[in-house]
C-alpha positions in Angstrom: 102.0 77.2 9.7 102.7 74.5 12.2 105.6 72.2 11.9 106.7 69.5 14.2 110.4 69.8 15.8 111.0 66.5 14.2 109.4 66.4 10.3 108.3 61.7 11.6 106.6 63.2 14.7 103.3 62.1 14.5 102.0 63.5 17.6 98.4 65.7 17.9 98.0 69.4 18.4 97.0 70.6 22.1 95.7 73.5 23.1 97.4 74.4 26.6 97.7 77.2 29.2 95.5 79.9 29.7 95.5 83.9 29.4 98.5 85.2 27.8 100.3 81.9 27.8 98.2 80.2 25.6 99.9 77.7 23.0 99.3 75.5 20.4 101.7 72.4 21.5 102.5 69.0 20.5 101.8 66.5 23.0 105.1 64.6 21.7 107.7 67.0 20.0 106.9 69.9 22.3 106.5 72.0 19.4 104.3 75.1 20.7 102.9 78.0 18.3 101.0 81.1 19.0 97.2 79.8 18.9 96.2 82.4 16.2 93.1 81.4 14.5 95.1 80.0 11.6 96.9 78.0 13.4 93.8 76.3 15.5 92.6 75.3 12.3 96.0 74.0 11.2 95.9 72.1 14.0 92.3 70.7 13.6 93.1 70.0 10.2 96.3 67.9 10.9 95.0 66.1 14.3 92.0 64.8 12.1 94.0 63.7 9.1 96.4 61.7 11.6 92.9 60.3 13.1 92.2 59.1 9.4 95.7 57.7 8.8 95.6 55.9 12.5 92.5 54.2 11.6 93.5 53.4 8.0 96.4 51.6 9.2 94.4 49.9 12.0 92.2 48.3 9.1 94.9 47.3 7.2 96.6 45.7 9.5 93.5 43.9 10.4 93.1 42.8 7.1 96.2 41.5 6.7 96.4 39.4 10.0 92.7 38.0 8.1 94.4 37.2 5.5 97.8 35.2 7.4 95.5 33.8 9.8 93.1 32.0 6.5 
């Protein structure tokens, strides 16, 4: 399982290296995990719920500045 250095980080999953040194890293904790397939999809799963929650908050906060601005 793949767990941030710092449980707010809300950084995405990178894959980086190549050959042996291949790692599953956070672009903003530095976090790094073997890149078993388990943990590629782990990644996957938790870059594209932070794409959800990024663009959820976008929308709200647009609604809300249409809201103050009426």
């Amino acid at each position: 399982m793949l767990e941030h250095r710092d449980g707010h980080c809300t950084g995405n999953w990178r894959l980086v290296g190549s050959g042996e040194d291949r790692r599953i890293a956070c672009e903003r904790c530095d976090a790094s995990f073997r890149p078993t397939p388990e943990n590629r999809l782990a990644a996957i799963d938790e870059n594209y719920a932070g794409i959800y929650l990024r663009r959820l908050t976008a929308e709200g906060v647009a609604q809300q500045d249409d809201r103050d601005a009426a």
